[in-house]
N, CA and C atoms as an extended XYZ file, in Angstrom:
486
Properties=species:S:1:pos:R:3:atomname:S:1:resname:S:1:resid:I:1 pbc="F F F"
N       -70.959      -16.151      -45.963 N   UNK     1
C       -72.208      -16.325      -46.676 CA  UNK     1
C       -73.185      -17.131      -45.809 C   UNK     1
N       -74.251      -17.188      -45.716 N   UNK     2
C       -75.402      -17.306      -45.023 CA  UNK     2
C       -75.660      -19.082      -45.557 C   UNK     2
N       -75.469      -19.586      -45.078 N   UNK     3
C       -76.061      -20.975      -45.609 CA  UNK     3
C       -77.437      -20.989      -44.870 C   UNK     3
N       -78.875      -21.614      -45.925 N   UNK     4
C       -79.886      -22.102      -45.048 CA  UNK     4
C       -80.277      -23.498      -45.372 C   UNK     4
N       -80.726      -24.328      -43.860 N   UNK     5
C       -80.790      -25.367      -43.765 CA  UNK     5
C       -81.848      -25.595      -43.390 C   UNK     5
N       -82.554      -26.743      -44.329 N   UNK     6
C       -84.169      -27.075      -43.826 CA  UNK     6
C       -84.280      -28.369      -43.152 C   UNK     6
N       -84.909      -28.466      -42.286 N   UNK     7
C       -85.231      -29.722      -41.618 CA  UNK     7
C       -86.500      -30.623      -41.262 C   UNK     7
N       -87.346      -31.792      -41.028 N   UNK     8
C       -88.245      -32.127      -41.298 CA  UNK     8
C       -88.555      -33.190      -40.612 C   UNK     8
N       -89.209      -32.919      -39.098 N   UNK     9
C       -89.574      -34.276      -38.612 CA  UNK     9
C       -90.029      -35.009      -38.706 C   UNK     9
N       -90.148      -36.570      -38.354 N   UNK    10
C       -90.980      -37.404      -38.896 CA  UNK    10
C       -92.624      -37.379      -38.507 C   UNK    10
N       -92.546      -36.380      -37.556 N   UNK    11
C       -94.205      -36.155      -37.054 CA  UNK    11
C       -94.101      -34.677      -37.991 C   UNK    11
N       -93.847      -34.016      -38.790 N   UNK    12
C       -94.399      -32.955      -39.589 CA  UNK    12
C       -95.422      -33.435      -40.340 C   UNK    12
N       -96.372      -32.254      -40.144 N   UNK    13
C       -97.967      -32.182      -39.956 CA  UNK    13
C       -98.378      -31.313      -41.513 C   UNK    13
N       -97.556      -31.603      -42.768 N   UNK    14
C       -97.695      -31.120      -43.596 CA  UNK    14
C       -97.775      -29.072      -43.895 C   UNK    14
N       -97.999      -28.568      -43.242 N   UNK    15
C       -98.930      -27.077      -42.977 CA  UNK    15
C       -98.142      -26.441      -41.580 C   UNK    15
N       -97.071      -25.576      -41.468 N   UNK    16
C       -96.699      -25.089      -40.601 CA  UNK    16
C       -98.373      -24.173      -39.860 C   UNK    16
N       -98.469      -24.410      -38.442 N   UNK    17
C       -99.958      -23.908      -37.888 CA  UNK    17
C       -99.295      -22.163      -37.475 C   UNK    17
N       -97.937      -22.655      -37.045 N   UNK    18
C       -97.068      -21.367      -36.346 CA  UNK    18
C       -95.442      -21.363      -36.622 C   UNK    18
N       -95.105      -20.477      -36.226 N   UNK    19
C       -94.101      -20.196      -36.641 CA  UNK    19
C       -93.212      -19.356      -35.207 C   UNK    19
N       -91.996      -20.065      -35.052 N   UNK    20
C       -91.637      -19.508      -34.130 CA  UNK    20
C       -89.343      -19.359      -34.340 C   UNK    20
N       -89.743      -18.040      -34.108 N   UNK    21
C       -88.348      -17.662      -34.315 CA  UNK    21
C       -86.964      -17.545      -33.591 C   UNK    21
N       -86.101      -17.934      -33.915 N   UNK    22
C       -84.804      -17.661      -32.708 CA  UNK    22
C       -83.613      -17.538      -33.304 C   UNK    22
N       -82.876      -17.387      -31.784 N   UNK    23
C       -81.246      -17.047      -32.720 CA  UNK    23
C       -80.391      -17.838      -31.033 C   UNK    23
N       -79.138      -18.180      -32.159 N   UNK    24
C       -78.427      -19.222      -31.377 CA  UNK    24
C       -77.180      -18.516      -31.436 C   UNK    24
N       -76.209      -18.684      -30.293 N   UNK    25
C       -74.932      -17.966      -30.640 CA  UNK    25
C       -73.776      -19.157      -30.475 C   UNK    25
N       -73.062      -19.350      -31.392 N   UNK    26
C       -71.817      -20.337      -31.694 CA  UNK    26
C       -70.461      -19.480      -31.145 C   UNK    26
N       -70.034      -20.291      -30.124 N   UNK    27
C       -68.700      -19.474      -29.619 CA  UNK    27
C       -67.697      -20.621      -29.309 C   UNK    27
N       -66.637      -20.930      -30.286 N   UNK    28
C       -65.930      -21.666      -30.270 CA  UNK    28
C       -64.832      -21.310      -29.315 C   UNK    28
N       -63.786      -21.603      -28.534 N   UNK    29
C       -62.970      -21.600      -27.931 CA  UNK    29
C       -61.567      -22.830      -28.206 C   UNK    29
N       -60.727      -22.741      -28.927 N   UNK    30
C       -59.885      -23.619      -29.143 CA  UNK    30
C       -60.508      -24.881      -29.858 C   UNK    30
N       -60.562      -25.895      -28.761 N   UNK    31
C       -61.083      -27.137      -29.423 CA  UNK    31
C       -62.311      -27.164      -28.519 C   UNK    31
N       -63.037      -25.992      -27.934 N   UNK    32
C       -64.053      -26.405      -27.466 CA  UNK    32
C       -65.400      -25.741      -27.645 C   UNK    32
N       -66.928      -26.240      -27.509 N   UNK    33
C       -68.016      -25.331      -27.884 CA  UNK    33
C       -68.646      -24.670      -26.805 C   UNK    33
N       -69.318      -23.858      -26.439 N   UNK    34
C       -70.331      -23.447      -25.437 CA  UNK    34
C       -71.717      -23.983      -25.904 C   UNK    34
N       -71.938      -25.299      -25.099 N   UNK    35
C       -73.369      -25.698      -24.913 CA  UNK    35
C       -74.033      -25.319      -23.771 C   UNK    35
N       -75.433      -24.839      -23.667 N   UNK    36
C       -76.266      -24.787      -22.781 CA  UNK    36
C       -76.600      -26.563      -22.087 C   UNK    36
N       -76.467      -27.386      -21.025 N   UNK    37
C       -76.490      -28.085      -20.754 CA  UNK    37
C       -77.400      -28.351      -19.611 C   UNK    37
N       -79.033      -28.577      -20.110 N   UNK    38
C       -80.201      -29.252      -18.746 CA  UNK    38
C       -80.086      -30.825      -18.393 C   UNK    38
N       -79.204      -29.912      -16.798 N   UNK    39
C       -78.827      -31.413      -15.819 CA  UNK    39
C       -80.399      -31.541      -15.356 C   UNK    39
N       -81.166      -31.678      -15.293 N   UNK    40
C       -82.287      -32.205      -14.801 CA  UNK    40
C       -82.836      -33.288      -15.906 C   UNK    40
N       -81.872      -32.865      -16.810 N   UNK    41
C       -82.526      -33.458      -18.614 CA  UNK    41
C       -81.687      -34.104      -19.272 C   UNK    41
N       -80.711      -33.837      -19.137 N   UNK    42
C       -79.601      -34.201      -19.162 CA  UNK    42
C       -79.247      -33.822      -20.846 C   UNK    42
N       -80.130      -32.956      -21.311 N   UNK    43
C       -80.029      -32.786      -22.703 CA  UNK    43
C       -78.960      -31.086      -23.065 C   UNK    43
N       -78.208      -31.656      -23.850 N   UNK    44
C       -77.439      -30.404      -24.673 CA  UNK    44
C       -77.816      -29.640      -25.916 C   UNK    44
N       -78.192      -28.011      -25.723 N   UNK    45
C       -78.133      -27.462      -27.050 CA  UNK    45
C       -76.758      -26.102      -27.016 C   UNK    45
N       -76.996      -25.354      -28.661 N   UNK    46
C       -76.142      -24.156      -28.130 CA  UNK    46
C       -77.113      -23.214      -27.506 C   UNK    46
N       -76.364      -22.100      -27.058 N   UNK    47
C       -77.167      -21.381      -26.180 CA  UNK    47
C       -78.091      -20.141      -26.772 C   UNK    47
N       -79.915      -20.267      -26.554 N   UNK    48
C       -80.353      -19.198      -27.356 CA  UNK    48
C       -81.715      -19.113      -27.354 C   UNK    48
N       -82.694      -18.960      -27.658 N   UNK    49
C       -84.023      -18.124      -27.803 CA  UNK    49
C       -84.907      -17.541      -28.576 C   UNK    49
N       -85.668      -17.864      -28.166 N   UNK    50
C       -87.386      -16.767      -28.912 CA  UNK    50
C       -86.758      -14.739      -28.905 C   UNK    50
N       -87.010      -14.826      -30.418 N   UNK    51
C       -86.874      -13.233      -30.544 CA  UNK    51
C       -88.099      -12.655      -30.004 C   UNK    51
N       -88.211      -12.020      -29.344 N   UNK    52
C       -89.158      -10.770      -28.897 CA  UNK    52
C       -89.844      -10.152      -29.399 C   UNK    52
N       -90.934       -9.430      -29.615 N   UNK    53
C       -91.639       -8.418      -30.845 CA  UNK    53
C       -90.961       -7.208      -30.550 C   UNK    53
N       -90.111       -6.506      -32.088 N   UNK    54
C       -89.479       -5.714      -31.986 CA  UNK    54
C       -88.066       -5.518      -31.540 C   UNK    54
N       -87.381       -6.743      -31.766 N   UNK    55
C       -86.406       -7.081      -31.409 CA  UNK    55
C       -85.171       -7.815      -32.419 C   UNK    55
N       -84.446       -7.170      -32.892 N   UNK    56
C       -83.806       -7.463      -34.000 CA  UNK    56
C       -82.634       -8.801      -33.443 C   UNK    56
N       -82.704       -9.571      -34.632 N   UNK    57
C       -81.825      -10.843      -34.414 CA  UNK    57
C       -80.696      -11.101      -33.934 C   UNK    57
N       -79.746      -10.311      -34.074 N   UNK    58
C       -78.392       -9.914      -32.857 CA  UNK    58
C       -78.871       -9.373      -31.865 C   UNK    58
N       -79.750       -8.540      -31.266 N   UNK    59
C       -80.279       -8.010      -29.738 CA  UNK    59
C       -80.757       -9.673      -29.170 C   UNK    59
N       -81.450      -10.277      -29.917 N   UNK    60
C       -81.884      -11.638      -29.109 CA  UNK    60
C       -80.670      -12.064      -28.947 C   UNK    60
N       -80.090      -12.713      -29.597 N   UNK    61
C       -78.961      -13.575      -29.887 CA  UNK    61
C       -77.971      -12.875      -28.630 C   UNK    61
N       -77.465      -11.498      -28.541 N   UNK    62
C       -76.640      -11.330      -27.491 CA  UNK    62
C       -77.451      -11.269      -25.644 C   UNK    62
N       -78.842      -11.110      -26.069 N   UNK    63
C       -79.523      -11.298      -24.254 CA  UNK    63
C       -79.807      -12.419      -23.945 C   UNK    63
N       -80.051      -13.035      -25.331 N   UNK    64
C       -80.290      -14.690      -24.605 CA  UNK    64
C       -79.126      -15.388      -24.223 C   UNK    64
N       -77.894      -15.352      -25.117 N   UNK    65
C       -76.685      -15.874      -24.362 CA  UNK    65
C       -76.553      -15.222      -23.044 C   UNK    65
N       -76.459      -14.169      -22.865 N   UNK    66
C       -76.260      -13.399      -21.517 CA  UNK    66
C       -77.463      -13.835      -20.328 C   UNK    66
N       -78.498      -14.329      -20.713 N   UNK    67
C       -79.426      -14.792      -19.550 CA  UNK    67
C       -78.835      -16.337      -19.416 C   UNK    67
N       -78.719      -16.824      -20.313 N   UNK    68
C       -78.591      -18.576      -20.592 CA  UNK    68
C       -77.249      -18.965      -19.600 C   UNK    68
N       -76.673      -17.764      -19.984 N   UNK    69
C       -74.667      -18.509      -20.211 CA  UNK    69
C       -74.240      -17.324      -19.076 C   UNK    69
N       -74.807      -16.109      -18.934 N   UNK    70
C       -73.801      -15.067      -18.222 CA  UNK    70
C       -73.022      -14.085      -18.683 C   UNK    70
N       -72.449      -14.777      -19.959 N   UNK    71
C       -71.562      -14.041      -20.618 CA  UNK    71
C       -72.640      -12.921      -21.633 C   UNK    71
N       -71.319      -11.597      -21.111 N   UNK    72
C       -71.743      -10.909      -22.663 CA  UNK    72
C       -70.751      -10.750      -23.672 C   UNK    72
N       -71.906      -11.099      -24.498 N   UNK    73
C       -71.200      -11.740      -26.425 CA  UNK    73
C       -71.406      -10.625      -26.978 C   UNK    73
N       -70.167      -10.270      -28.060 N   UNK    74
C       -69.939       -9.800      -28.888 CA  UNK    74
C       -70.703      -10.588      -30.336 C   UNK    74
N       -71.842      -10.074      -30.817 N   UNK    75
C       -72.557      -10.933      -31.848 CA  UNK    75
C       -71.718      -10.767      -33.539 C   UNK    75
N       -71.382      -11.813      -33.855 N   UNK    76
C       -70.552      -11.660      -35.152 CA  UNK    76
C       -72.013      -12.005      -36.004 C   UNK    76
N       -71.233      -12.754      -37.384 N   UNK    77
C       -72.213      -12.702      -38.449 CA  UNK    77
C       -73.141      -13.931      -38.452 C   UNK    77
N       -73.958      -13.558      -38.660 N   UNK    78
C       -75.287      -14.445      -38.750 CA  UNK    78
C       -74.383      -16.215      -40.257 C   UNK    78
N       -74.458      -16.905      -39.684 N   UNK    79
C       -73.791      -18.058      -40.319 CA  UNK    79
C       -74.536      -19.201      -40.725 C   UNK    79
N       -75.917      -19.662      -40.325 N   UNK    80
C       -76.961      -20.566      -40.564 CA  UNK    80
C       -78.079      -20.256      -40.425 C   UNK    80
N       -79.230      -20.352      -41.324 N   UNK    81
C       -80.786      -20.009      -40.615 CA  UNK    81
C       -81.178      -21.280      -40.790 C   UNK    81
N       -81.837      -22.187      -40.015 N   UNK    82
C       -82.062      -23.595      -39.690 CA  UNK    82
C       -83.715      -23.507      -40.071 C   UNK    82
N       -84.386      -23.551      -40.635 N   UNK    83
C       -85.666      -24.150      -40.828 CA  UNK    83
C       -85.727      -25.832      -40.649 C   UNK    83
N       -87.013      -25.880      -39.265 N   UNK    84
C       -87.294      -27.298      -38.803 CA  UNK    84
C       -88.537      -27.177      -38.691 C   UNK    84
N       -89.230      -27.803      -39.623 N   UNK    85
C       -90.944      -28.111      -39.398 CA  UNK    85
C       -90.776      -29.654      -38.615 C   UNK    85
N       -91.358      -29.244      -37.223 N   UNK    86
C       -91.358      -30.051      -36.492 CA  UNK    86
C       -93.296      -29.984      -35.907 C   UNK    86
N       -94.048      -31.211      -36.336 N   UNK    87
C       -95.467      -31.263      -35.974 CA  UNK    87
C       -96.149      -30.033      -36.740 C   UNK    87
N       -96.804      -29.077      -36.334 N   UNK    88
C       -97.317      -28.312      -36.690 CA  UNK    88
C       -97.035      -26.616      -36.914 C   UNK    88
N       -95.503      -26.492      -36.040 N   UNK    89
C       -94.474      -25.324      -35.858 CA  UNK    89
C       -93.348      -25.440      -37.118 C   UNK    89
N       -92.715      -24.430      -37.958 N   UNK    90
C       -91.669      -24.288      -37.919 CA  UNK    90
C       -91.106      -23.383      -37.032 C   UNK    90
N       -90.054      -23.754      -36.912 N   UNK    91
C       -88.852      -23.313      -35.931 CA  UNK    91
C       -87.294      -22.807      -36.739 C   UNK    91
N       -87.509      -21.114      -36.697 N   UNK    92
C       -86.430      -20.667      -37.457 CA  UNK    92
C       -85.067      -20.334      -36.423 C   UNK    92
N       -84.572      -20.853      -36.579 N   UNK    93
C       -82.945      -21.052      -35.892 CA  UNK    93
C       -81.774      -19.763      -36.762 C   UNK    93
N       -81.531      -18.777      -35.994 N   UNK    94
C       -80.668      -18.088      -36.797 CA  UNK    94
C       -79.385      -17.975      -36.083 C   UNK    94
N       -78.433      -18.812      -36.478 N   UNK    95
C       -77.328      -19.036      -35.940 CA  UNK    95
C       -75.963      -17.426      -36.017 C   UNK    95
N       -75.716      -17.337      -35.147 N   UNK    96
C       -74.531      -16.364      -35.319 CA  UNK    96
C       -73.655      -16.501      -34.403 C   UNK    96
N       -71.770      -16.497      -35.340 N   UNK    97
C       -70.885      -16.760      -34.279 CA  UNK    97
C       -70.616      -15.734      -33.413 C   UNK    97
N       -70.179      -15.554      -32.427 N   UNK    98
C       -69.914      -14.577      -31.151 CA  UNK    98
C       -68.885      -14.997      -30.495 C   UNK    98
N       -68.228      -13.639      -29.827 N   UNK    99
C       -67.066      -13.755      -28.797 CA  UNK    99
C       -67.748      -13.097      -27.350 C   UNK    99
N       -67.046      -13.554      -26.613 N   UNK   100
C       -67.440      -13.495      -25.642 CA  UNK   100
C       -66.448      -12.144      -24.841 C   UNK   100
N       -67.120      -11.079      -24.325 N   UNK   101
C       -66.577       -9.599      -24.153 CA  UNK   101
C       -66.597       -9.446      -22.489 C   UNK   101
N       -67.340      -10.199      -21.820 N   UNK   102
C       -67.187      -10.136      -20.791 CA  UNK   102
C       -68.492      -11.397      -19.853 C   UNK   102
N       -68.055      -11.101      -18.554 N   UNK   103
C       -68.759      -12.194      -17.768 CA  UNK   103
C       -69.604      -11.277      -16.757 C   UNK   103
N       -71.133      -11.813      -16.767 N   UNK   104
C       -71.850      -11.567      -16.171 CA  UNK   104
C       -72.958      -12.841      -15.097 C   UNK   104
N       -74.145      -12.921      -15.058 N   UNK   105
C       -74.821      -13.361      -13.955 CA  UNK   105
C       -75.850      -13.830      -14.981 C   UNK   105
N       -76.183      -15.107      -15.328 N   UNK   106
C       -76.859      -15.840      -15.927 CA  UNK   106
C       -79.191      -15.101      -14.983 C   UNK   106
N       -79.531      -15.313      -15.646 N   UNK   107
C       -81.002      -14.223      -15.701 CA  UNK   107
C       -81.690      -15.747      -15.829 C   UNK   107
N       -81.962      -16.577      -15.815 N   UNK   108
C       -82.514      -17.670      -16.295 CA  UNK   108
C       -84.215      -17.697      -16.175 C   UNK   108
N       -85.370      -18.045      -16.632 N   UNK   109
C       -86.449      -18.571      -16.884 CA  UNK   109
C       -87.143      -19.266      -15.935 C   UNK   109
N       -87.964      -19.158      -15.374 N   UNK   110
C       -88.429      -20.660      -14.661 CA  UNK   110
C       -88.234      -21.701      -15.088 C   UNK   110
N       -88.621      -22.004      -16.765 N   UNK   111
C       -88.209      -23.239      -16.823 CA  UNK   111
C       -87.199      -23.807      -17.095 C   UNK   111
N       -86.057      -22.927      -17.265 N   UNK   112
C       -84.742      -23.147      -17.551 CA  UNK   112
C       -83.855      -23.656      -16.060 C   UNK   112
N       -84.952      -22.468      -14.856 N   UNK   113
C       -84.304      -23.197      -13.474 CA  UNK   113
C       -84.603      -24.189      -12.923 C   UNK   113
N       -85.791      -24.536      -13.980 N   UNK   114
C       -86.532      -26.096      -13.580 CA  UNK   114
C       -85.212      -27.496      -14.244 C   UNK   114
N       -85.453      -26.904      -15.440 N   UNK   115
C       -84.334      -27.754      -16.120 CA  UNK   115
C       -82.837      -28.386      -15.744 C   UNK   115
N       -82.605      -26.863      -15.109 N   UNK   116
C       -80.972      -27.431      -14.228 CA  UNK   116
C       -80.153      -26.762      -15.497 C   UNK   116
N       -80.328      -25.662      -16.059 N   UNK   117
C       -79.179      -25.415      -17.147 CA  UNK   117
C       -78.543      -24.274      -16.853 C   UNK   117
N       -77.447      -25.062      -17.276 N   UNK   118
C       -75.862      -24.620      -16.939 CA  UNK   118
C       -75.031      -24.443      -18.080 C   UNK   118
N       -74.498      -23.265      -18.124 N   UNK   119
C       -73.394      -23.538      -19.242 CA  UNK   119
C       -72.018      -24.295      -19.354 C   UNK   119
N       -71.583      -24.883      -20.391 N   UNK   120
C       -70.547      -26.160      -20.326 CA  UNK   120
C       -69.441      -25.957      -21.744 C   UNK   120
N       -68.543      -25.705      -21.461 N   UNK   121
C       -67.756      -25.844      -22.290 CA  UNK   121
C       -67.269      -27.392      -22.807 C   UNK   121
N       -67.447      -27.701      -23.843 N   UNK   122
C       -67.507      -29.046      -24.220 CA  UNK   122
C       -66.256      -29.184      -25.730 C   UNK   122
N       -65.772      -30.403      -25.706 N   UNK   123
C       -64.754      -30.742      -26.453 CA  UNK   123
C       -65.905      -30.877      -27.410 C   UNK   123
N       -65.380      -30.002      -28.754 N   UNK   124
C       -65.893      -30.078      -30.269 CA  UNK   124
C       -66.213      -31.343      -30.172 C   UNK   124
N       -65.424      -32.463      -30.520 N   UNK   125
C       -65.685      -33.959      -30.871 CA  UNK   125
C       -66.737      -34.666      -29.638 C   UNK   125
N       -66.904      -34.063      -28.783 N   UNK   126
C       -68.044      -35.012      -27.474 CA  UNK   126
C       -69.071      -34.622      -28.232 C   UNK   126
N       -69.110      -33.020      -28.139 N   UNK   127
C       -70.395      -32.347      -28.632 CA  UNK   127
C       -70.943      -33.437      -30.035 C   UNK   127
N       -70.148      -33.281      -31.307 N   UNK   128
C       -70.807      -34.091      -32.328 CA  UNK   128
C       -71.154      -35.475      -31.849 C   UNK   128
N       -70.236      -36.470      -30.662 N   UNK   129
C       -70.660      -37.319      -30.490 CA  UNK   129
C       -71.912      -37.489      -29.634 C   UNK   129
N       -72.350      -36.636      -28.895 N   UNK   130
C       -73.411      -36.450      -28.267 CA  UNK   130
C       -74.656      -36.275      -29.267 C   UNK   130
N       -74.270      -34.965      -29.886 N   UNK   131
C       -75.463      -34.727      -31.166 CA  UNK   131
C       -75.734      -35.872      -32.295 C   UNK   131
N       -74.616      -36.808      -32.409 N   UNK   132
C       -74.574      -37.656      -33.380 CA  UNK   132
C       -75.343      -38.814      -32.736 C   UNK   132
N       -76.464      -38.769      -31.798 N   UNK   133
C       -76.902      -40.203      -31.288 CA  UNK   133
C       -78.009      -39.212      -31.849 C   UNK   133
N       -78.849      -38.600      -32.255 N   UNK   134
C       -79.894      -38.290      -32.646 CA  UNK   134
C       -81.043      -39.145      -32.568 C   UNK   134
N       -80.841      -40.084      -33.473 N   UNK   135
C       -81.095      -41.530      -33.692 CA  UNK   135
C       -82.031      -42.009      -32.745 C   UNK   135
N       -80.904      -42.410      -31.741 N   UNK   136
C       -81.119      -43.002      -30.160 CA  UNK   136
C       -82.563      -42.742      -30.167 C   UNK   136
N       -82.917      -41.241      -30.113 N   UNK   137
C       -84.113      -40.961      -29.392 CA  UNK   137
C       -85.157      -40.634      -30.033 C   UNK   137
N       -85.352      -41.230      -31.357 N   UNK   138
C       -86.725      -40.960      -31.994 CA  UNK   138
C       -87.296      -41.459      -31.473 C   UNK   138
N       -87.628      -42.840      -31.122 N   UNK   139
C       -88.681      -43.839      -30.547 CA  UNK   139
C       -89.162      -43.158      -29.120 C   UNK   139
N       -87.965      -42.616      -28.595 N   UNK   140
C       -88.552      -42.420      -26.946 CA  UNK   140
C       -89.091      -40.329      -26.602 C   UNK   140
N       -87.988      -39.745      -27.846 N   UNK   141
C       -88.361      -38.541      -27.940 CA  UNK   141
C       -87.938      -38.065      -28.860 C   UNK   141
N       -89.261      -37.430      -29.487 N   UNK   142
C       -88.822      -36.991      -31.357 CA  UNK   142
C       -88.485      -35.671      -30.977 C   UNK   142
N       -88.660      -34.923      -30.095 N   UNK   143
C       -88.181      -33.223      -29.655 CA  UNK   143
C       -86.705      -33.923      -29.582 C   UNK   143
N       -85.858      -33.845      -28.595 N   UNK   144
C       -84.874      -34.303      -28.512 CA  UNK   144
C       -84.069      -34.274      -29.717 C   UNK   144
N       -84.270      -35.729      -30.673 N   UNK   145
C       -83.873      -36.464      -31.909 CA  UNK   145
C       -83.849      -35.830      -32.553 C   UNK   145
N       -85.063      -34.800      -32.641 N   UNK   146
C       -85.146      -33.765      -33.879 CA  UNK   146
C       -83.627      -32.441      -33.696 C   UNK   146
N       -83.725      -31.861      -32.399 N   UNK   147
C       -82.963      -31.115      -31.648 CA  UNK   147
C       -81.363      -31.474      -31.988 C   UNK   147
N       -81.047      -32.735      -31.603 N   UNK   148
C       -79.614      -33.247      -31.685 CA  UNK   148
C       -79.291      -33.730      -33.225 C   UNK   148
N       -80.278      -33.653      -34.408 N   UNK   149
C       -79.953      -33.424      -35.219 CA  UNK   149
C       -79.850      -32.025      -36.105 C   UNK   149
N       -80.572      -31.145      -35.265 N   UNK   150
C       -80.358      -29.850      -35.701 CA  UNK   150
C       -78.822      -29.515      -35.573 C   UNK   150
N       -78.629      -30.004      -34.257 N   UNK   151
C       -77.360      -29.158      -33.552 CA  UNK   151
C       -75.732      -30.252      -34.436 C   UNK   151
N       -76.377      -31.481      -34.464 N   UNK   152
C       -75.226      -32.213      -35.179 CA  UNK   152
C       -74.529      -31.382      -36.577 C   UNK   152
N       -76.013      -31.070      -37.224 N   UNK   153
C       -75.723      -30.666      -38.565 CA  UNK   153
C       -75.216      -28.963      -38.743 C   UNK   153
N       -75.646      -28.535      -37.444 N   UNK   154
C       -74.994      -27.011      -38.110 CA  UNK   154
C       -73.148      -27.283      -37.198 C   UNK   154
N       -72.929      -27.908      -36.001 N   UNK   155
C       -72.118      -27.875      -35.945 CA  UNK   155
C       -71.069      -28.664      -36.974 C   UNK   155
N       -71.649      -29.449      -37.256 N   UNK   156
C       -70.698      -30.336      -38.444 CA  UNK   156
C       -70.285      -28.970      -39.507 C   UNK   156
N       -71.008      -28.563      -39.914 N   UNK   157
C       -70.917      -27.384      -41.137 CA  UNK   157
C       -70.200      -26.563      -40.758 C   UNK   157
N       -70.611      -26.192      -39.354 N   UNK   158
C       -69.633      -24.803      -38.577 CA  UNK   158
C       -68.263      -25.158      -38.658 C   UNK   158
N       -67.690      -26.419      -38.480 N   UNK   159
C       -66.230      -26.819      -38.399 CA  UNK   159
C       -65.490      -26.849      -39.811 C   UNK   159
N       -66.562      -26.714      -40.739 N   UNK   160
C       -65.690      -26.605      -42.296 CA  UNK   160
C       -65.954      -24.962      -42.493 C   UNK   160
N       -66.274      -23.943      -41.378 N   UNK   161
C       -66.368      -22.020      -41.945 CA  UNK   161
C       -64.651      -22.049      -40.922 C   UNK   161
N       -64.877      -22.212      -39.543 N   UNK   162
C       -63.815      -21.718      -38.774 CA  UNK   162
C       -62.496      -22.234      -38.681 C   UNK   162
């Protein structure tokens, strides 16, 4: 069943101005997650993207892992839609779990090669402890704070489906 989750930064600007859509793919491995990880940034999310015009929510969800990560995913069922009015954007997050079908050659972005991101297999429990400083970084960065509480809360949830 589809759980949806709303979220609400402390700079939300009352009036979404835009609206911008994506899909994230959750691929658990034993006791571990696939995070997208910018060493230039040193910041962790899961791995994923802006849908395209004309581009249905599993087609994003399996090219953006495959540009991000390399791998091509097998897209399972759509498991969270994350609504985050953050400033003047919401930001729709459509989470779906995936297996991973084979290995390919990461396609990356300029600014993703600016970033330094790499994919990282990470112990479940770092990941929440990483996402669980959320906190930390309101004062210095509300993107971030906002971000690592997105990712705290669907992974927390994800560990009571699988």
């Amino acid at each position: 069943m589809l759980e949806k989750i709303t979220q609400y930064s402390a700079e939300y600007m009352n009036s979404p101005e835009k609206t911008r859509v994506g899909c994230r793919g959750l691929i658990v491995s034993g006791s571990k997650i696939l995070l997208s990880h910018e060493l230039n940034t040193g910041v962790y999310m899961t791995p994923g993207g802006g849908v395209e015009s004309g581009e249905s929510y599993e087609a994003c969800c399996k090219r953006e892992l495959c540009e991000e990560t390399g791998y091509d995913v097998e897209v399972g069922k759509q498991v969270f839609e994350f609504n985050e009015y953050f400033h003047e954007t919401l930001f729709i997050n459509n989470y779906f779990l995936c297996e991973i079908k084979g290995v390919g050659n990461p396609n990356l972005t300029d600014i993703e090669i600016e970033h330094g991101i790499v994919p990282e297999w990470i112990e479940i429990d770092k990941a929440l402890e990483i996402f669980g400083e959320h906190e930390k970084y309101r004062a210095e960065n509300e993107g971030v704070s906002s971000l690592y509480l997105r990712e705290f809360t669907v992974i927390t949830k994800l560990m009571s489906i699988i």
